[in-house]
C-alpha positions in Angstrom: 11.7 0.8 -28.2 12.6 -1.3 -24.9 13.1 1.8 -22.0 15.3 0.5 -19.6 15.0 1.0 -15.7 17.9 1.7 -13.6 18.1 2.5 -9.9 20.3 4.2 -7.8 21.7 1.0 -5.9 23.3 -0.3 -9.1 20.0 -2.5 -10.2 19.4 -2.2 -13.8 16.6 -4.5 -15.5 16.7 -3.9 -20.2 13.0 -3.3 -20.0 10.2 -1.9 -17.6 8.7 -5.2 -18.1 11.7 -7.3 -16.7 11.5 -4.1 -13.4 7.6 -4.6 -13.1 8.2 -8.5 -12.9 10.9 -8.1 -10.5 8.8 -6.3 -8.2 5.6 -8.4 -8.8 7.3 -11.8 -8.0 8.9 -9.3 -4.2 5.1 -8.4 -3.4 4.5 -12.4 -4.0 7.0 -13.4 -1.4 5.6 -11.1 1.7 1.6 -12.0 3.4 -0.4 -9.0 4.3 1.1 -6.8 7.1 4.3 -8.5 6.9 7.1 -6.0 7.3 9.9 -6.5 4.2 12.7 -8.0 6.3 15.2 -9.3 3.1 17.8 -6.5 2.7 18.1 -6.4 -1.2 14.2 -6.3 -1.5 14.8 -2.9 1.0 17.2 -1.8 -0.8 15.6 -1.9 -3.8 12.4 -0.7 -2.5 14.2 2.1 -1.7 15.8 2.9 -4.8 12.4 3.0 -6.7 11.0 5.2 -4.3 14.2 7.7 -5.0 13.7 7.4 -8.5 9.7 7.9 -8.0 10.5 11.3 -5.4 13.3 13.0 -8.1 10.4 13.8 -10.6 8.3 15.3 -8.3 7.3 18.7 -8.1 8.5 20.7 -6.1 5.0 21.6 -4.1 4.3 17.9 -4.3 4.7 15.6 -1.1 7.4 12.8 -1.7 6.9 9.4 -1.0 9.8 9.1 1.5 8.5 12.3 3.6 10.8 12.5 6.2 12.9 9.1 5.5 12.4 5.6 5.1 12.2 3.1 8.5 10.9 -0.2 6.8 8.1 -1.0 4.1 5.3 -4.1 4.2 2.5 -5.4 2.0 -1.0 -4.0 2.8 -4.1 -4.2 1.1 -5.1 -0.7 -0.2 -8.9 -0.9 -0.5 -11.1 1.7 -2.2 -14.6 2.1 -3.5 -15.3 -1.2 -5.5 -11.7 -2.4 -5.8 -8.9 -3.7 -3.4 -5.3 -4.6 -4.2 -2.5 -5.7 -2.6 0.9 -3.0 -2.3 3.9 -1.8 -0.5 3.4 1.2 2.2 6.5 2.6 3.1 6.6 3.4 6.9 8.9 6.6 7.4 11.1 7.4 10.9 8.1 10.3 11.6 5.9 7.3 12.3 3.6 8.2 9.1 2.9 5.8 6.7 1.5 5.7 2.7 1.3 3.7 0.0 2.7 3.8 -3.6 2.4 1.8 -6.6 5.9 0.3 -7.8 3.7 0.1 -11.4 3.6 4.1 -11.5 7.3 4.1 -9.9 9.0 1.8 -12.3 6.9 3.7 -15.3 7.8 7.2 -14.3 10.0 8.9 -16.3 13.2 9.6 -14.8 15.7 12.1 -15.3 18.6 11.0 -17.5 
């Protein structure tokens, strides 16, 4: 059974896999350390990570800490692997990354 995925700004995609594409082909369009300067791809963005931070616990640290300034592309690099992701870059001057994989697959609350 297809599980759809729909975001607080309105967008709706049937399947996770039609959500995961969407957000493959945005990480496509942006180089490393480029700041995400199209509005809907913000928006968006966005969105996920408010779906992502409403199934958190509530001892858990959310992905948009103290609010959202901007997000880019980075390379997050670990012990025998790197990959390219968003970091969103919150008004506190922090910064972290998250996966839109684990976002768009999260189970959210009806």
């Amino acid at each position: 059974m297809a599980k759809p995925v729909k975001l607080s700004n309105g967008r709706y995609w049937r399947t996770q896999t039609q959500a995961l594409e969407h957000f493959k082909k945005m990480l496509a369009r942006y180089n490393i350390g480029e700041k995400v300067t199209d509005s809907s791809d913000h928006d968006d963005l966005s969105a996920l990570l408010m779906r992502y931070d409403s199934v958190m616990l509530a001892n858990e640290e959310t992905k948009t800490g103290a609010g959202i300034d901007y997000f880019s592309k980075q390379r997050n690099v670990g012990e025998g692997w790197s990959t390219d992701g968003f970091h969103v870059h919150r008004i506190d001057g922090t910064s972290i990354d998250f996966s839109y994989i684990s976002a768009v697959k999260i189970e959210s609350p009806p």
